[in-house]
C-alpha positions in Angstrom: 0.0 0.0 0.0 1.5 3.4 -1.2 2.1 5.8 1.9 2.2 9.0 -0.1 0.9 12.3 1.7 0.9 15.9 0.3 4.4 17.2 1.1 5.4 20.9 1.1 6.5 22.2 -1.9 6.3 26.0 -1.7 8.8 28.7 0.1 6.6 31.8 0.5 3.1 32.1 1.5 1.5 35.4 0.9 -1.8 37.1 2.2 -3.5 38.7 -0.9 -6.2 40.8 -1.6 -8.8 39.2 -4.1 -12.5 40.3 -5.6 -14.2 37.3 -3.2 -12.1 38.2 -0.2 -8.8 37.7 1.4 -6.9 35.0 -0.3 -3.8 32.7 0.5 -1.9 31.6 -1.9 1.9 29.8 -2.1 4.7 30.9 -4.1 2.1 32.7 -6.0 -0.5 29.7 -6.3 -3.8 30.1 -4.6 -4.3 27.9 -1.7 -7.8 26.2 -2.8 -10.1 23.9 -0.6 -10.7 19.9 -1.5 -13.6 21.0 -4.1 -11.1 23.4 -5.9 -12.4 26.3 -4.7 -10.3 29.2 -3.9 -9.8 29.8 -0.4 -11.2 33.4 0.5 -12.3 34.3 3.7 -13.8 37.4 5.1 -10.9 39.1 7.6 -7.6 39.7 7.5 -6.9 38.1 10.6 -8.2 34.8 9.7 -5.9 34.9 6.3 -3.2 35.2 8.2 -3.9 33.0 10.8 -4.8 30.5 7.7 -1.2 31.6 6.1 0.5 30.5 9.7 -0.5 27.3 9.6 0.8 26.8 6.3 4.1 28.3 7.2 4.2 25.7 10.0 4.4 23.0 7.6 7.6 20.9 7.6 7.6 18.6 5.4 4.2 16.3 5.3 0.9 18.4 5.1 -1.0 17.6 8.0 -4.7 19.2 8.0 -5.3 17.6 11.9 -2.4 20.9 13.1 -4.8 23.4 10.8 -7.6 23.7 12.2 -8.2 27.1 10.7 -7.4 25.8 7.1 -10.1 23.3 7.8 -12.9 25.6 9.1 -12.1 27.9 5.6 -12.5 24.3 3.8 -15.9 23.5 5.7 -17.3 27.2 5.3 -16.8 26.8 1.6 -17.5 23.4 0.4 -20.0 22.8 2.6 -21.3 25.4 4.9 -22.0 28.2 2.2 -24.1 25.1 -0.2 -26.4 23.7 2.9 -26.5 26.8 5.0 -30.2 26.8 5.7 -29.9 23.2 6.2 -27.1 23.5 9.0 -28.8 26.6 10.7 -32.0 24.5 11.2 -29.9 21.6 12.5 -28.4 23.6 15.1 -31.4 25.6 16.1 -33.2 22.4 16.4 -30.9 22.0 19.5 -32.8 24.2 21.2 -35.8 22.2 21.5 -33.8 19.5 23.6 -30.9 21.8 25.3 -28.5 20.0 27.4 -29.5 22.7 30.3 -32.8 22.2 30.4 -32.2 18.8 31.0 -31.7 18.5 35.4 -31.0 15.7 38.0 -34.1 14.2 39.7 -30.9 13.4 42.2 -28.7 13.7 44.5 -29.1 16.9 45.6 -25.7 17.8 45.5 -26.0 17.7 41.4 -29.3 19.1 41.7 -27.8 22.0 43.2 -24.6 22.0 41.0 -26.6 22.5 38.0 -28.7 24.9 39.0 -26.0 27.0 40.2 -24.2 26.7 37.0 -26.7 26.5 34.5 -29.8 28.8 35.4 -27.3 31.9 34.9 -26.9 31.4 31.3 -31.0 30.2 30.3 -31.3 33.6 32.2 -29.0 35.2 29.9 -30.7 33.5 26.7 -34.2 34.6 28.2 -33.2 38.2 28.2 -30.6 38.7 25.6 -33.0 36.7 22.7 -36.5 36.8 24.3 -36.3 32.7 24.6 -37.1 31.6 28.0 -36.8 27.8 28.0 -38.3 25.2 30.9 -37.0 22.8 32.6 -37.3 19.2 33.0 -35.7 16.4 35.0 -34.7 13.1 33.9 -34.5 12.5 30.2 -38.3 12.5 29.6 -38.5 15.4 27.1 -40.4 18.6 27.6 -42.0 20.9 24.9 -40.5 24.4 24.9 -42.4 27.6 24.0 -43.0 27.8 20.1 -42.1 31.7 20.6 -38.6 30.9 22.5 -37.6 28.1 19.7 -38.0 30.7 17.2 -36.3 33.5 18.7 -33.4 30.9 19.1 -33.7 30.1 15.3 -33.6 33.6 14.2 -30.9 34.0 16.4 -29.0 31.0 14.5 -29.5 32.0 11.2 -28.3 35.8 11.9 -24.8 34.7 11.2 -22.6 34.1 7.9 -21.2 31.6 6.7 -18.2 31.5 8.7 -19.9 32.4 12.1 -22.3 29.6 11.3 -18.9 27.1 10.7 -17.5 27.9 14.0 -21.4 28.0 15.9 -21.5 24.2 14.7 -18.7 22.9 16.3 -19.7 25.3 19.7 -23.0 23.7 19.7 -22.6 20.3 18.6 -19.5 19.8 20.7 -21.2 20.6 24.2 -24.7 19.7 22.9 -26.2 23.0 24.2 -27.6 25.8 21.9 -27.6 28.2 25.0 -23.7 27.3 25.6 -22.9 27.5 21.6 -24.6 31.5 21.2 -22.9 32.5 24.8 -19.7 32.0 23.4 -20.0 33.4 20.1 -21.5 36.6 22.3 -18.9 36.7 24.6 -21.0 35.8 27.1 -18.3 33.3 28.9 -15.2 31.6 27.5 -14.7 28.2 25.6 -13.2 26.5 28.4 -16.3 27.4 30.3 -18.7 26.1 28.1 -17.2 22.9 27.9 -16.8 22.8 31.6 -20.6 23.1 32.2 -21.4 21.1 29.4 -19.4 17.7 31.3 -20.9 18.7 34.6 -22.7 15.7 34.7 -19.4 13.8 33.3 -17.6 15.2 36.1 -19.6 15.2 38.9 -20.0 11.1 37.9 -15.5 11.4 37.9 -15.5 12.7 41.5 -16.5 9.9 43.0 -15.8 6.9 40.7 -12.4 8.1 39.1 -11.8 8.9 35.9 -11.2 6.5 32.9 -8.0 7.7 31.3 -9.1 7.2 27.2 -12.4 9.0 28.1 -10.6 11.8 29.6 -8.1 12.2 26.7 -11.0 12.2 24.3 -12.9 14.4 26.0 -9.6 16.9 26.4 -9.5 16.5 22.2 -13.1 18.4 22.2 -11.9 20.9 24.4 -9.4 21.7 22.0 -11.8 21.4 19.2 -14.1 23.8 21.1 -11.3 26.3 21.8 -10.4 26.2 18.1 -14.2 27.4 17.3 -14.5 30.4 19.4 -11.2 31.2 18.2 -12.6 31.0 14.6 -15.5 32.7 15.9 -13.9 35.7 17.2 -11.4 36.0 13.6 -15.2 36.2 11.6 
């Protein structure tokens, strides 16, 4: 079986100007995403933080060390064809938040959650007008048809880009609430994915931690940290 990988074959790699946007492109060749379309992406800041990671290489291209690269690959090839498709995906998370979701016990978690979680469906009630209610167990609970669509509009007002970087923000910590709070500044990656393994680590406290699970779930947090940073370039 032939081991070949894309190896590096330019010297220079230049931030240009372009019609479509800002543009990468090696010794004079435009950097172009796995359909063939040009990479061109809406700041400055994320071009050159796209042209870093291209410096970086060594020898073998590696897209798992570009995370930026990648999000400018999923934003074009993908994102930008299915957006309304993806915004309704992620708004649908909404409808089954992970913070709506408490412990019928102990009351120790009980208490945890609600001391963690309640500040940010406050912040969702009065920053988009979407109130959500609670439920305990896993038995799901209908929301308000008004606060599901104020959480949708809220999902869609973003570009292309945004909307890359929300997916990863909501899907990773399975929480709509926790996925717009970033993006708005409201609190910091690391937090988000803190709350959103509250359970998770609450369970860890007391029975020990299984060491492939945690190095897994460390990967996400890195994946999570990687969005808002994204996020915040767009």
């Amino acid at each position: 079986m032939s081991d070949w990988r894309p190896r590096r074959f330019w010297t220079e790699v230049t931030v240009v100007e372009t019609d479509i946007g800002h543009g990468i492109v090696l010794d004079g060749r435009p950097v172009k995403t796995p359909a063939k379309a040009p990479v061109a992406v809406p700041t400055r800041a994320m071009a050159e933080a796209i042209a870093e990671e291209w410096r970086a290489v060594e020898k073998i291209i590696d897209p798992s060390a570009m995370p930026v690269t990648r999000a400018a690959n999923a934003a074009i090839d993908k994102v930008a064809i299915q957006f309304d498709e993806v915004a309704e995906m992620l708004a649908g998370y909404g409808g089954s938040d992970l913070l709506c979701y408490r412990a019928e016990a102990p009351e120790e978690l009980c208490d945890r959650q609600r001391l963690n979680w309640d500040p940010l469906l406050e912040w969702a009630a009065e920053t988009f007008g979407a109130r959500l209610r609670l439920a305990q167990g896993v038995m799901p609970v209908a929301q308000p048809p008004e606060a599901l669509e104020r959480l949708r509009t809220a999902t869609r007002d973003q570009g292309v880009f945004q909307l890359t970087a929300l997916h990863d923000l909501v899907t990773i910590t399975g929480s709509l609430v926790l996925g717009l709070a970033v993006s708005r500044g409201r609190i910091e990656a690391d937090r988000a994915f803190d709350l959103s393994r509250l359970d998770e680590d609450w369970q860890i406290e007391r029975w020990g931690a299984d060491t492939e699970a945690m190095a897994t779930a460390e990967i996400k947090r890195g994946q999570l940290k990687d969005a808002a940073n994204l996020y915040a370039m767009v």
